[in-house]
C-alpha positions as CSV (number, residue, x, y, z in Angstrom):
1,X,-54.0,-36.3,39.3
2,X,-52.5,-33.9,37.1
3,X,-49.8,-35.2,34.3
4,X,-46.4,-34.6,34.9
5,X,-44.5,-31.8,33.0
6,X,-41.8,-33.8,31.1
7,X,-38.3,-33.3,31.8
8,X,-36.9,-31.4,28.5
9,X,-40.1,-28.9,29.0
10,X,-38.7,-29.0,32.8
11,X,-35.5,-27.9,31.7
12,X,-37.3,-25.1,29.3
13,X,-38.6,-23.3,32.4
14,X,-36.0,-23.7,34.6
15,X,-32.9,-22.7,32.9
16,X,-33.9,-19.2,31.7
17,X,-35.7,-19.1,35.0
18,X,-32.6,-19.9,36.5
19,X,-30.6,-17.2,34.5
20,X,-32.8,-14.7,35.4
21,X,-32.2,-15.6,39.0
22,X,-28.4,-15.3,39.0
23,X,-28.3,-12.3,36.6
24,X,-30.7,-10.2,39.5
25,X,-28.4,-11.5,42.5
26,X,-25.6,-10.3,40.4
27,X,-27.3,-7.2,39.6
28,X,-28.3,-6.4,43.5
29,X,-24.8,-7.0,44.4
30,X,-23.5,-4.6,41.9
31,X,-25.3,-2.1,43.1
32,X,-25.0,-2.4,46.7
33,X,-21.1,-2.2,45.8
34,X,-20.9,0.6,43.8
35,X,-23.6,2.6,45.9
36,X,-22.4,5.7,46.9
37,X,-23.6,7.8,49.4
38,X,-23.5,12.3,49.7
39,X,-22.3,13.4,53.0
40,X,-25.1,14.5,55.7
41,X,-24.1,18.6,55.8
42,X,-24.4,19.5,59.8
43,X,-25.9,23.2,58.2
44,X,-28.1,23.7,55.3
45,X,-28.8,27.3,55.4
46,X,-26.2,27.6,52.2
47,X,-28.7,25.9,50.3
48,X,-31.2,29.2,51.2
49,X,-28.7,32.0,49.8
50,X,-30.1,33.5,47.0
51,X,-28.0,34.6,43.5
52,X,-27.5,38.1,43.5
53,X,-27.0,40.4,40.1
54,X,-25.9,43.7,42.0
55,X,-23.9,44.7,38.8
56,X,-24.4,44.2,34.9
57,X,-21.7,40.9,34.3
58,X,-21.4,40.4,38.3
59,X,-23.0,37.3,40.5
60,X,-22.9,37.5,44.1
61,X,-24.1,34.2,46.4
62,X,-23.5,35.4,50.0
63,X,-19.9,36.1,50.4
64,X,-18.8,34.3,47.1
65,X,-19.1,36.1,44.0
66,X,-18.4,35.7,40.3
67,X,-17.3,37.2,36.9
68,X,-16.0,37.2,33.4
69,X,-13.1,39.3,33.4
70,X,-12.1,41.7,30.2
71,X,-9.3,38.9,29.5
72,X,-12.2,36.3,28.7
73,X,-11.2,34.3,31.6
74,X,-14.1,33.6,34.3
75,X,-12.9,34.8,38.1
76,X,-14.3,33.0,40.9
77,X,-13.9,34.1,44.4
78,X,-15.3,31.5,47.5
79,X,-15.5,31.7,51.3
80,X,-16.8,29.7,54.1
81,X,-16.9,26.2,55.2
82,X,-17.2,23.5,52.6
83,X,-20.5,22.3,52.0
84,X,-21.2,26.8,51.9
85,X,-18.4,27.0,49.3
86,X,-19.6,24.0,47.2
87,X,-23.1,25.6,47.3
88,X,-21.9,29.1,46.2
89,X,-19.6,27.3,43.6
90,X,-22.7,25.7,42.0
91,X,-25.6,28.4,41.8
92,X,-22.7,30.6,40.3
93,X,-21.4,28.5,38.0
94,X,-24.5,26.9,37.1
95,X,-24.8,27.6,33.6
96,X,-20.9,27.2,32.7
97,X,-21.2,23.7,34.9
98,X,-24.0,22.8,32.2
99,X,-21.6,24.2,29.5
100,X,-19.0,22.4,30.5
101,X,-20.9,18.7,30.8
102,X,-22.5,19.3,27.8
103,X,-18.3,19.4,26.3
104,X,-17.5,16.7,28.5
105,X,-20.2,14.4,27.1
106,X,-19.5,15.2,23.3
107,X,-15.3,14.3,23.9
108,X,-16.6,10.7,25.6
109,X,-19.1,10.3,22.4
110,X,-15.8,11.5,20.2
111,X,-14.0,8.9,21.7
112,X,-15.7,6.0,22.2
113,X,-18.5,6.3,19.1
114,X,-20.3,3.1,20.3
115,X,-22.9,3.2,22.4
116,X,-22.6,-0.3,24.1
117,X,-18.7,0.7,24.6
118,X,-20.1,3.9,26.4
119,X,-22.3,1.7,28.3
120,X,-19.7,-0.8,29.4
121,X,-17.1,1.9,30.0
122,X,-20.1,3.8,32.3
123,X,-20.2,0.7,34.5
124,X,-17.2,0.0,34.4
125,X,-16.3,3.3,36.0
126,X,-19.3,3.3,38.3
127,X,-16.9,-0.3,39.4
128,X,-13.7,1.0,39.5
129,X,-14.9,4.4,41.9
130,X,-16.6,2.1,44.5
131,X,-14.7,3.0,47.1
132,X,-12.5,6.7,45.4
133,X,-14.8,8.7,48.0
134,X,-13.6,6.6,51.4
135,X,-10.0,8.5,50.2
136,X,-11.5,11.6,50.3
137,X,-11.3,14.4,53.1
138,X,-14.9,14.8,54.0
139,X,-14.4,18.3,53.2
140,X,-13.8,17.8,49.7
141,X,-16.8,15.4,50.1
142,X,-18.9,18.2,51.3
143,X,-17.7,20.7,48.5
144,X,-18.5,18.5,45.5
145,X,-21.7,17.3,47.0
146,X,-22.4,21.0,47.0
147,X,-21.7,21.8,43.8
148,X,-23.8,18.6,42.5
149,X,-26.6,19.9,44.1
150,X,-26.7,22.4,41.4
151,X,-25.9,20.0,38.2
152,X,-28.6,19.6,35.5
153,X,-30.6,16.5,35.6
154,X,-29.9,16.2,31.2
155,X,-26.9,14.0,32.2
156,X,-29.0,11.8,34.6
157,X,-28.3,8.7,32.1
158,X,-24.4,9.0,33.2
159,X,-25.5,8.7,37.1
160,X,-27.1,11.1,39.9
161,X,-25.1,14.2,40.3
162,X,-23.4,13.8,43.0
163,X,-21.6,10.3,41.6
164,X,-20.8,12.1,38.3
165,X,-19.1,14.7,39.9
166,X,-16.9,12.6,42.1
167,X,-16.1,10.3,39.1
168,X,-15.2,13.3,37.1
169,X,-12.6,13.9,39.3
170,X,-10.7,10.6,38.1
171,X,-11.4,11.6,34.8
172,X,-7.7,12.5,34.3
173,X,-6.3,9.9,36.5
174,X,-8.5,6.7,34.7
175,X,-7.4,7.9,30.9
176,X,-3.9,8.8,31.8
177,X,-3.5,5.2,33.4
178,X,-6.0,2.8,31.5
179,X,-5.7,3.7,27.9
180,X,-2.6,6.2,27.5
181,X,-4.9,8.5,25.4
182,X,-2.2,11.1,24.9
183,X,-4.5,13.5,26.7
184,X,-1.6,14.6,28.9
185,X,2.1,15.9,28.1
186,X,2.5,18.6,30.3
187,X,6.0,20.7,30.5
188,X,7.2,22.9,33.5
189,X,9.9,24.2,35.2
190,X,11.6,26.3,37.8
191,X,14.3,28.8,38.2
192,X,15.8,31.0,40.9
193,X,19.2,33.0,41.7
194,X,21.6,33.3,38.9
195,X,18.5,32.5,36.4
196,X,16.2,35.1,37.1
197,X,16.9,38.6,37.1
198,X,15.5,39.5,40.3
199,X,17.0,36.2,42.1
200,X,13.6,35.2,42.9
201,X,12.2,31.7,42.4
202,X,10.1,32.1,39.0
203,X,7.7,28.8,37.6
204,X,6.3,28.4,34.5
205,X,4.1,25.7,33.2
206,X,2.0,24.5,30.2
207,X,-1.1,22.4,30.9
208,X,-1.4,20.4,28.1
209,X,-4.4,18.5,28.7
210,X,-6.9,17.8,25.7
211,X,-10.5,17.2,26.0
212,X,-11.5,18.9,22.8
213,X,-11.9,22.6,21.9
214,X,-15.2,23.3,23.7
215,X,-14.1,21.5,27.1
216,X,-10.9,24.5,27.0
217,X,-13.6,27.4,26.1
218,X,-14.4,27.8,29.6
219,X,-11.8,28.9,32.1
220,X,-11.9,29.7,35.5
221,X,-9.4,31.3,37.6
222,X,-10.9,30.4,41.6
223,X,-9.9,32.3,44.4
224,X,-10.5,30.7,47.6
225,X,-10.5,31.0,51.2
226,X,-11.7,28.4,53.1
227,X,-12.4,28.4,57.0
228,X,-9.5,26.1,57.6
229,X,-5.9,25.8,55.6
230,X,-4.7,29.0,53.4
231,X,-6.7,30.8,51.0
232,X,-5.6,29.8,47.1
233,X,-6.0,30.2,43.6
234,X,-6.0,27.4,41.3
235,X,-7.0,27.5,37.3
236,X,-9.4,25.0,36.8
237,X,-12.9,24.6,35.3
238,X,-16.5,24.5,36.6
239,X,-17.3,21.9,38.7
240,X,-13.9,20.5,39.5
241,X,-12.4,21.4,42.9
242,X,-9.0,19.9,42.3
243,X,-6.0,21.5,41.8
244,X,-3.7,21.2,38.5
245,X,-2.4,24.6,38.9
246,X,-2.4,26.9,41.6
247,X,-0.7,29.3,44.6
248,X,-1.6,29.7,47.9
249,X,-1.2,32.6,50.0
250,X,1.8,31.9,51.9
251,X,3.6,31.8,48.4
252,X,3.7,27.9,47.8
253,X,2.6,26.8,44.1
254,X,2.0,23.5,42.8
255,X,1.6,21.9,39.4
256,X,1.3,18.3,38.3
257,X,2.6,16.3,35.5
258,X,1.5,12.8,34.3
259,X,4.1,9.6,34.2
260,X,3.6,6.4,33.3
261,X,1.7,4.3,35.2
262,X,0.4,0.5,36.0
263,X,-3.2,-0.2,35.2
264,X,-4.7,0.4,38.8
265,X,-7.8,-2.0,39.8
266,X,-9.4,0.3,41.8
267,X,-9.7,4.1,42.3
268,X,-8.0,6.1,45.4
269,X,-7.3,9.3,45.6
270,X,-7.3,11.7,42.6
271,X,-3.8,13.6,41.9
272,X,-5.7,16.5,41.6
273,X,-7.3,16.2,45.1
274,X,-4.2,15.7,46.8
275,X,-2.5,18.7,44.6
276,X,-5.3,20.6,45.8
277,X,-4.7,19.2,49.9
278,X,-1.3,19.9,49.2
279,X,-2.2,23.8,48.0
280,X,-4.7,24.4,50.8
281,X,-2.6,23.1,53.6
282,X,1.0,23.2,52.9
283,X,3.8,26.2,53.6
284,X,6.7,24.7,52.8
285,X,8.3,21.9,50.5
286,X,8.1,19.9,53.6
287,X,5.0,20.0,54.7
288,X,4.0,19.2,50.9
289,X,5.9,15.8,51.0
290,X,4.3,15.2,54.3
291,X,1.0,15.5,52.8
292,X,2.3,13.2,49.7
293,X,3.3,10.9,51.7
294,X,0.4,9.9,53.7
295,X,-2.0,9.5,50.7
296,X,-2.4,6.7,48.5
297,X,-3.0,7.6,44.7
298,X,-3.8,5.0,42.1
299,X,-1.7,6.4,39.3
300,X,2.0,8.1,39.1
301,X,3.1,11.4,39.2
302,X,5.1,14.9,39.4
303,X,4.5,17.4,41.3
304,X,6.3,20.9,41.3
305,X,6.2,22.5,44.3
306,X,7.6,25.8,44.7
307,X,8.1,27.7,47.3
308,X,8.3,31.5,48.0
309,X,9.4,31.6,51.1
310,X,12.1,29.3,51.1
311,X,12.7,31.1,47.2
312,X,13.5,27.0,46.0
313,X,11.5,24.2,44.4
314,X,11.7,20.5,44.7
315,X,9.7,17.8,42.7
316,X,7.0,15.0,44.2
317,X,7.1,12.2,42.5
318,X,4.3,10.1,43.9
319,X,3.3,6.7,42.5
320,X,0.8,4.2,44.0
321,X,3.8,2.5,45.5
322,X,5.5,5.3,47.3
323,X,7.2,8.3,46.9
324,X,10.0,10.6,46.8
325,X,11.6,13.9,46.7
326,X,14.0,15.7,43.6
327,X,16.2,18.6,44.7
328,X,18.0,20.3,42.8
329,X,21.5,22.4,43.8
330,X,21.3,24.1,40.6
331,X,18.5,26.5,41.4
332,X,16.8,24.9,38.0
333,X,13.9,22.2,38.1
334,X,12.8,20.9,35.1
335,X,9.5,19.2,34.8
336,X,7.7,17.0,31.9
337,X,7.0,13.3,32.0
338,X,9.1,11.3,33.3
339,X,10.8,10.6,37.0
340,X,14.0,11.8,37.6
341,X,14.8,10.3,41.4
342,X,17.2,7.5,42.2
343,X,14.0,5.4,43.4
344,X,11.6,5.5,40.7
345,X,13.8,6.4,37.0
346,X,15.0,3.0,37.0
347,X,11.7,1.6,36.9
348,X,10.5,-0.2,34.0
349,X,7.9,1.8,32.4
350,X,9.5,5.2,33.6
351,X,12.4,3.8,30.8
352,X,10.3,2.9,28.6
353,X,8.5,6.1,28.5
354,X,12.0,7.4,28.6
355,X,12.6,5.5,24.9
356,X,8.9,5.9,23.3
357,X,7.4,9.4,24.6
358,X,8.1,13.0,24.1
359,X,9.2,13.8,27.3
360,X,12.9,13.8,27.1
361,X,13.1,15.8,24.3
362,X,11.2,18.5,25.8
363,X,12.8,18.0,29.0
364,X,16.2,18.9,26.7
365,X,14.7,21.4,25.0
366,X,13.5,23.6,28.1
367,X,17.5,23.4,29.2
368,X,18.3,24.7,25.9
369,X,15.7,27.4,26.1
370,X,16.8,28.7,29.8
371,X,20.2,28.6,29.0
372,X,19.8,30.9,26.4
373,X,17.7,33.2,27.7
374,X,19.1,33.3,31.0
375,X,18.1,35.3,33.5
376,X,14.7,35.6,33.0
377,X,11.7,37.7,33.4
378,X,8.2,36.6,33.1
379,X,8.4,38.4,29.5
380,X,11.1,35.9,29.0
381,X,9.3,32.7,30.3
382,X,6.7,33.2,28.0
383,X,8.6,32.7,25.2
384,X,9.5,29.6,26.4
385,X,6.5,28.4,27.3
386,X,5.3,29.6,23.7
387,X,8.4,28.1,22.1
388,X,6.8,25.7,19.0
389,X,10.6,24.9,17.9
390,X,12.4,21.2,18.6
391,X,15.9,21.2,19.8
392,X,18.3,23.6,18.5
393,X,15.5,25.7,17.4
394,X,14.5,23.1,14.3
395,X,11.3,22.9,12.5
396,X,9.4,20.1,13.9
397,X,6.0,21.1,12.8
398,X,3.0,23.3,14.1
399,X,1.6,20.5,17.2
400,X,4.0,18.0,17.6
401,X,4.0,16.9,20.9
402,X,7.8,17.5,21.2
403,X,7.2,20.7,21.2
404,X,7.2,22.7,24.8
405,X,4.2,24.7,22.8
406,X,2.1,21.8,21.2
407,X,-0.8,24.6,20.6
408,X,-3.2,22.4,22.4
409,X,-2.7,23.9,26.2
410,X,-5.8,23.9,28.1
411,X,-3.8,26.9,30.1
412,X,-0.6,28.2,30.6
413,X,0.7,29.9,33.5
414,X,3.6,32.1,35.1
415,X,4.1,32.4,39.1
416,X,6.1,34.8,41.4
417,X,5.5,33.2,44.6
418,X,7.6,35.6,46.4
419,X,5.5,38.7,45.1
420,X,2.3,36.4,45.2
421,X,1.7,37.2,41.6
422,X,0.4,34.8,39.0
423,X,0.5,35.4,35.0
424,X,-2.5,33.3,33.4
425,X,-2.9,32.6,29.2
426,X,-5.5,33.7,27.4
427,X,-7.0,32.1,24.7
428,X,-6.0,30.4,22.1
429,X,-3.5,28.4,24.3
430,X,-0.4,30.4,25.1
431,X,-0.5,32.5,22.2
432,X,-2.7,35.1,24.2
433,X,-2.3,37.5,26.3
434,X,-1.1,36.5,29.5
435,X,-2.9,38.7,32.4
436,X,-1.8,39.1,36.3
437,X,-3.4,38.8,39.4
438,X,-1.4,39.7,42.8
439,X,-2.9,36.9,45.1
440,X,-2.3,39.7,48.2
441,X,-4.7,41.9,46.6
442,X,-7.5,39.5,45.7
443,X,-8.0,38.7,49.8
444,X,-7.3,42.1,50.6
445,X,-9.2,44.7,48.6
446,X,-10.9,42.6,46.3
447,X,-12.5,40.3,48.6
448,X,-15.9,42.1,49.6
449,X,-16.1,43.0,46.1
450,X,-19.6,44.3,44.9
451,X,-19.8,45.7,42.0
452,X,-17.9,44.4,38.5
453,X,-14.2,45.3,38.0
454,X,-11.1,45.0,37.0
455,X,-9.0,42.7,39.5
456,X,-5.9,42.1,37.7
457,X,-2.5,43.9,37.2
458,X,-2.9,45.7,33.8
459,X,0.2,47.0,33.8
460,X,1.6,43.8,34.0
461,X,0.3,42.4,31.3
462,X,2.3,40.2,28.9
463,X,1.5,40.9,25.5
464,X,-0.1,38.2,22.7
465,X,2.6,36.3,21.1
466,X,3.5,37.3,17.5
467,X,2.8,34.3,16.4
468,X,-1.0,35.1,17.2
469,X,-3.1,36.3,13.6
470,X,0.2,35.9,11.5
471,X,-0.3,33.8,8.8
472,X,1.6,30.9,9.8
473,X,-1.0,30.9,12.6
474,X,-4.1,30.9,10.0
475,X,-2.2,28.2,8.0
476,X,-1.9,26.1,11.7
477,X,-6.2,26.8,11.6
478,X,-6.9,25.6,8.3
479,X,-4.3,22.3,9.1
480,X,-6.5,21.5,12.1
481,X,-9.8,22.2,10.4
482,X,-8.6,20.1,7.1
483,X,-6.7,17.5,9.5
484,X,-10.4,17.1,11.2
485,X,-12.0,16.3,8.0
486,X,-9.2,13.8,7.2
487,X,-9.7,11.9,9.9
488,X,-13.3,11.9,9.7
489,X,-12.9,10.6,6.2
490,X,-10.7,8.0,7.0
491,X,-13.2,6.4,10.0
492,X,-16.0,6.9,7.2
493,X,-14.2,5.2,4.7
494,X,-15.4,8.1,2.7
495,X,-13.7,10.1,-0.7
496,X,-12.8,13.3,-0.2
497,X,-13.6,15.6,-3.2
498,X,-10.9,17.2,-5.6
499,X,-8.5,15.1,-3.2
500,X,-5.7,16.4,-5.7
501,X,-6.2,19.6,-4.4
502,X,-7.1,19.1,-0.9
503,X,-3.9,17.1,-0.2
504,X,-2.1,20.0,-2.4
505,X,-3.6,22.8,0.4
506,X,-3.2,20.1,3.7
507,X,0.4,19.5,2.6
508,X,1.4,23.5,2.3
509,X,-0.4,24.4,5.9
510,X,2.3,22.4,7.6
511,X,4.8,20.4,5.6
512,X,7.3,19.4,8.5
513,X,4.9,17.9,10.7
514,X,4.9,14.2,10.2
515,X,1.1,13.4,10.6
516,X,0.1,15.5,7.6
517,X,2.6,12.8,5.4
518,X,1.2,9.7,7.9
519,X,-2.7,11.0,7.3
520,X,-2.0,11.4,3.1
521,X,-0.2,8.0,3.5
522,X,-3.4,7.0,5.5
523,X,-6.1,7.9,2.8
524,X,-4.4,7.0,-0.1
525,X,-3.5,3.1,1.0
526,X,-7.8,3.5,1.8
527,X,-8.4,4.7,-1.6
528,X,-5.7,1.6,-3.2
529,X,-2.9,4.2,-4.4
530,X,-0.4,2.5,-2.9
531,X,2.2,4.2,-4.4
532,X,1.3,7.8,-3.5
533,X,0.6,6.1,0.0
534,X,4.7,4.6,0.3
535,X,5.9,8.2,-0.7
536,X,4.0,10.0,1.7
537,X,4.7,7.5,4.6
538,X,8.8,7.9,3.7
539,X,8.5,11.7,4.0
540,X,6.5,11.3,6.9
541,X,9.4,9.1,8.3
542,X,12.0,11.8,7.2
543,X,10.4,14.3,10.0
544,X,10.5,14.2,13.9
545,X,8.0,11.9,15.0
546,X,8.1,12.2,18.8
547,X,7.1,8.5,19.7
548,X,8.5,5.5,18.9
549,X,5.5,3.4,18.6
550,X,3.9,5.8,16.6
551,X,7.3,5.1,14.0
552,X,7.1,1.9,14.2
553,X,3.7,1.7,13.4
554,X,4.3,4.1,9.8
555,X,7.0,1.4,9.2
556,X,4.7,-1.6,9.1
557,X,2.1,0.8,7.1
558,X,4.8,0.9,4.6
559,X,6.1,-2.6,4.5
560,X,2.2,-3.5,3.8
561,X,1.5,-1.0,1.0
562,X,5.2,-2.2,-0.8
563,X,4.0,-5.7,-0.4
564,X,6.8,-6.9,1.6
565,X,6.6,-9.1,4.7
């Protein structure tokens, strides 16, 4: 009869055993509960359609076809049903879908540096998207599954295609809401009658969104016409679908702008999904807020809708708990980050957005601008949207996010619904060129296109700003490229070399924006020159600082470097 195992050696194999146990059940039910399943496409044939190069610069995939215009900007034209569209999308955009991963990945790496945090945060998300794609129009479904099905295999470690395309689309939605990264401070606004010279209802808007300087390298300007809803054109980039600017062809326009939010616990619809619903089925301010209403979004938000036909505009705002509508009697809309209705501006965090963010200021600022250069033109928009000034025109600094300009816009963008007729930037932000496109044109004439050419309004054009190769601009480039280095010596806990003279040159590039003064301050507390670091800290406080938290936090950098508590 065989001995019997004692107790403590019992316990040995059992408890890890145990463990074990529990971890996989855990494991298995994780999976089954983020699992997320492509939609079954009733026709495949799309998948068949080879990629055409009839002409030197030109793709063509069936009826879909694609090209960098002479502006730099990509131009994408789609037709057919979904699943066809998402296909065509893909094999055209292939290489600039790799391109634009490739950016994607290196911002996430940027931002979160550890590995185990870009572990957890992967999960994490895979946890919080469970159920994003139930929300979804199984159209939508179709067209990202179709564009997945060309994605490259390098970013299998982040998940299988077709999940990381779907969670990309709450890209926007999880930063903006989770961690307040300051991705997002977008201005717009709209004018008609007595403010424009024609009468007409004019919008313009900057898309200040910031995912590093490669993610904004590739642009696409996507012309679509699907086999149900209105044919559209939205500025986006490759492999997103949703809509943060566009037109559609009955003369409607839409842009969205981030507010303050509540942490959400789990995903539902992405703004820029239902922006895009709202672009591809709506003809009217009213059917818009129809559409707004009946979906349920997991963050808060503005939404500019303007419409040609009715030559007004009226603002969405639509948060996870409801929504409502913002008229305006004036024939003037502004736009930035915060809600302006009776229901939601009393709210909590809309106030206290209200006290600590940018978006007031800018809000003022844009009234200022209009007011002054009233009625307006396109030519005349631009400037505003280029306008780098504060209020009254003062020197706030080269990127300060009070700033309608804050020389960070992914895009930046001018529409004429009543004409159809859209004005898009060219790089580098809004400084460039702005180029035309007549949306009546593009699914007339240019539709069957076949060959590479020019589809926008030359004579149109708006030209470059000024500002664009002066030398204030190259001192703005060498304050980013030294302001870079900075920082990246300041997480290093590294000397910079002939600091004297490096401060000396960062100081001159743009000495009346407050984070050159809050950086110096930064370094020089690191390097124990505590006294050099209180100057630079009360110049820095001297300056516009355009959040609250962000001066608070330079006042207790202070009180610690004088030694008072």
């Amino acid at each position: 009869m065989p001995a019997e195992v004692p107790l403590y050696k019992r316990k040995r194999i059992l408890v890890p055993a145990g463990l074990l146990f529990i971890t996989g059940i855990l494991l298995l039910l994780y999976h089954l509960a983020t699992i997320v399943r492509p939609p079954e496409p009733a026709d495949l044939s799309p998948l068949n359609r080879p990629v055409l190069n009839p002409d030197s610069g030109f793709l063509v995939c069936g009826d879909s076809w694609l090209k960098q215009g002479k502006s730099g900007l990509w131009e994408l034209y789609l037709q057919g049903s979904p699943f066809d569209r998402g296909v065509a999308n893909g094999k055209l955009t292939r290489q600039l879908l790799f391109e634009q991963e490739s950016a994607f990945v290196r911002q996430i790496r940027e931002l979160v540096p550890s590995a185990f945090q870009r572990w957890f945060l992967k999960y994490f998300i895979y946890l919080f998207n469970r159920k994003m794609d139930r929300f979804l129009m199984d159209e939508f479904r179709q067209e990202i599954y179709g564009i997945s099905l060309s994605a490259s295999d390098s970013f299998r470690f982040i998940g299988n295609a077709y999940r990381r395309m779907l969670n990309y689309h709450s890209a926007h939605d999880i930063g903006h809401a989770l961690q307040e990264l300051g991705l997002v401070g977008c201005t717009s606004f709209a004018i008609w009658d007595e403010f424009t010279e024609d009468s007409a209802l004019m919008i313009g808007r900057n898309f200040d969104f910031y995912a590093g300087d490669d993610f904004a390298k590739i642009k696409i300007v996507c012309f679509e016409k699907p086999d149900h809803g209105y044919g559209f054109m939205m500025i986006t980039w490759a492999g997103m679908i949703g809509c943060v600017s566009g037109m559609n062809d009955q003369g409607l326009t839409v842009t969205i702008n981030a507010a303050r939010s509540k942490i959400p616990f789990s995903a539902r619809t992405p703004i820029s999904l239902l922006a895009r619903e709202i672009l591809q089925y709506a003809a009217t301010i009213g059917d818009a807020y129809r559409i707004a209403e009946e979906r349920q979004t997991f963050i808060s938000e503005s939404i500019l809708i303007g419409s040609g036909e009715e030559n007004r505009a009226a603002i969405i705002e639509k948060t996870p708990d409801g929504v409502a509508l913002v008229e305006s009697s004036q024939h003037l809309l502004v736009c930035t980050n915060h809600f302006q209705s009776s229901r939601f501006s009393s709210e909590p965090l809309n106030q206290q957005a209200l006290q600590d963010q940018s978006s007031l200021y800018r809000y003022r600022r844009v009234i200022q601008d209009i007011t002054h250069f009233s009625p307006l033109d396109e030519s005349k928009a631009a400037m505003i949207l280029r306008d780098r000034n504060g209020l009254n025109g003062s020197d706030i600094g080269m990127g300060n996010e009070k700033a309608i300009n804050q020389l960070i816009a992914h895009h930046s963008v001018i529409f004429k619904p009543g004409d159809r007729l859209v004005w898009i930037s060219t790089s580098p932000w809004q400084i460039g060129e702005y180029v035309c496109y007549d949306l009546r044109k593009i699914f007339h004439t240019f539709a069957p296109l076949r060959k590479c050419m020019d589809i926008t309004e030359e004579e149109l054009t708006i030209q470059a700003d000024p500002f664009f190769g002066s030398a204030q601009y190259e001192n703005f480039l060498r304050f980013r490229e030294m302001r870079a280095q900075l920082i990246q010596a300041l997480n290093q806990e590294t000397a910079i070399g002939a600091d004297t003279m490096f401060f000396a040159a960062f100081h001159s590039a743009n000495p009346r924006f407050y984070e050159v003064w809050s950086l110096s301050g930064d370094y020089y507390t690191m390097t124990g020159q505590r006294n050099q670091a209180q100057e630079y800290y009360r110049t820095a406080l001297t300056l516009e600082i355009p959040r609250w938290s962000e001066k608070e936090k330079i006042i207790r950098k202070l009180t610690e470097c004088s030694g008072k508590k």
